[in-house]
N, C-alpha and C positions, 0 to 999 in steps of 0.2 A: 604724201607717203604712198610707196608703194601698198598697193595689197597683194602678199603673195599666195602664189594658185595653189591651189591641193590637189593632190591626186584623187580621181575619184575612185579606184580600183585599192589604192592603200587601207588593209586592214587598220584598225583602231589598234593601240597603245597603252597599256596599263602607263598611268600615271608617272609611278617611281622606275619608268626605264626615262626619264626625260632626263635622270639625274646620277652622273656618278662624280664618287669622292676620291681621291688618291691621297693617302697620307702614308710620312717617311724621312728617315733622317738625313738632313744636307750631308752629304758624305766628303772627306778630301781629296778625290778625285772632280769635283764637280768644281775646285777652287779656281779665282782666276789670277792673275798676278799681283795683283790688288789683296789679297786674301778672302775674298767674296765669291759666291756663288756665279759661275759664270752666266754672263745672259744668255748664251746660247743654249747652255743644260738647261735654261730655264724654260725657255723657249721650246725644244727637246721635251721638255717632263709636260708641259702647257698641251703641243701636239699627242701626247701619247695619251694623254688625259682626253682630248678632245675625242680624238678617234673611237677612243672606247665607249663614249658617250654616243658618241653617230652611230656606229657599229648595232650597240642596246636598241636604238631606236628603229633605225631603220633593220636590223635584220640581216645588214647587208658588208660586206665588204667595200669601208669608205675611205676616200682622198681629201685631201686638203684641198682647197681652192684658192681661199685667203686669208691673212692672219692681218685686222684692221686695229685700230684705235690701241696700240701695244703701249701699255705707260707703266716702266720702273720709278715704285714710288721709293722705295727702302730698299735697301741689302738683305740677301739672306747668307747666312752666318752658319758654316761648317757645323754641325751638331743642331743646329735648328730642327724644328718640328715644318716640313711642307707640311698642306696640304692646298691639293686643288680640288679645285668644284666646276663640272662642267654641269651646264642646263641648256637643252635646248628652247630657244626664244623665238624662232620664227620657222617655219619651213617653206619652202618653195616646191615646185613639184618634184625635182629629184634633189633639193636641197636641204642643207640643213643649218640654222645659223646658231651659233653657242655661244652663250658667254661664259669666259672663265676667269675664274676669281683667285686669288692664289695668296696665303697665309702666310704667315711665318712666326715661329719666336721661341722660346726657351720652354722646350718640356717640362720641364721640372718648376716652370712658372703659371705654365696652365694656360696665358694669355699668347695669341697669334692676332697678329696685327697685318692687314691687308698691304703686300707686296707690289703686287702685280695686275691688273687686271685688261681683256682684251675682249675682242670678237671673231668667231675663227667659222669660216663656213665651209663645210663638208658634203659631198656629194656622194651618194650611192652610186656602186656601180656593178655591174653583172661579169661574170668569168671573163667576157672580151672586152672590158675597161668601161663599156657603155653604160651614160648614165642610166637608172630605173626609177623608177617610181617611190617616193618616200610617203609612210604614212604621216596626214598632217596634226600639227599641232598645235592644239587651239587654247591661248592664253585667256585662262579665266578668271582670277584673283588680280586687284590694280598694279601690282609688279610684274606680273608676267606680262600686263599688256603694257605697262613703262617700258621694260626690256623689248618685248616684240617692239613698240613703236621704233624705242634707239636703234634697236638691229640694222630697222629698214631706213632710218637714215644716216646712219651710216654706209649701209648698202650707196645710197640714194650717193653720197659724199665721194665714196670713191670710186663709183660711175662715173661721178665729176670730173675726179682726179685722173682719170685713163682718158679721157680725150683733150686733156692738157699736153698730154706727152707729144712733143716730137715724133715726125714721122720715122727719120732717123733713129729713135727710142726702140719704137714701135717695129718697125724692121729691123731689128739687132743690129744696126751698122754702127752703135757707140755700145 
């Protein structure tokens, strides 16, 4: 497993910025031909959830880098309750690795049932796109360090997976 670097100049962290919630009703714009939730709104709602998490933690104005391990388990359903859950699980020195978890189900039933869930790494960056420094975060309780471990190999997995590709891939000629 990797271990990833910290910055050493990155201020500490209050705790509950490692954590945001977004909850809201699937709307009929968001349907796909199917009558379901499209995956790309979802995808769309996953990033905007992300962002704002990296954003809280780092301070900073963040990008996506990568969206790994994406698995639709269920449908969400016009009039459903989302909600996502970002938590930062690992960081890097200008990174930041999240998992996000995504809910779903009938308001007026009380119970949401796990949709969605991925790994999305975000990178700080300063007014001229350059990455900067993120403050690190250090998993303390045995889930955060399960999540940080997953993070990084998954990290580790699709490192693997980029030097599989074709050169041709690799230089945009397909």
């Amino acid at each position: 497993m990797n271990t990833p670097t910290q910055s050493p100049t990155a201020d500490a962290v209050p705790a509950d910025r490692s954590e945001t919630t977004f909850r809201f009703l699937a709307e009929p714009t968001s349907v796909n031909f199917g009558g379901k939730v499209h995956g790309g709104a979802l995808m769309k709602w996953i990033d905007e959830t992300g962002y704002a998490c990296a954003a809280m933690w780092s301070g900073r104005y963040c990008v996506t880098v990568s969206v790994g391990n994406i698995r639709f388990r269920r449908p969400i359903l016009v009039g459903n309750l989302v909600e996502l859950r970002a938590r930062v699980v690992a960081t890097g020195r200008t990174s930041m690795h999240l998992h996000i978890a995504v809910h779903a189900g009938d308001p007026k039933g009380g119970t949401l049932q796990q949709t969605t869930d991925c790994l999305v790494v975000f990178v700080a960056v300063d007014e001229k796109g350059q990455p900067v420094p993120v403050p690190a975060f250090v998993p303390v309780t045995d889930e955060q360090k399960r999540l940080a471990k997953y993070a990084m190999d998954v990290k580790d997995a699709l490192d693997a997976i980029v030097e599989l590709k074709p050169e041709e891939v690799v230089a945009g000629k397909i």
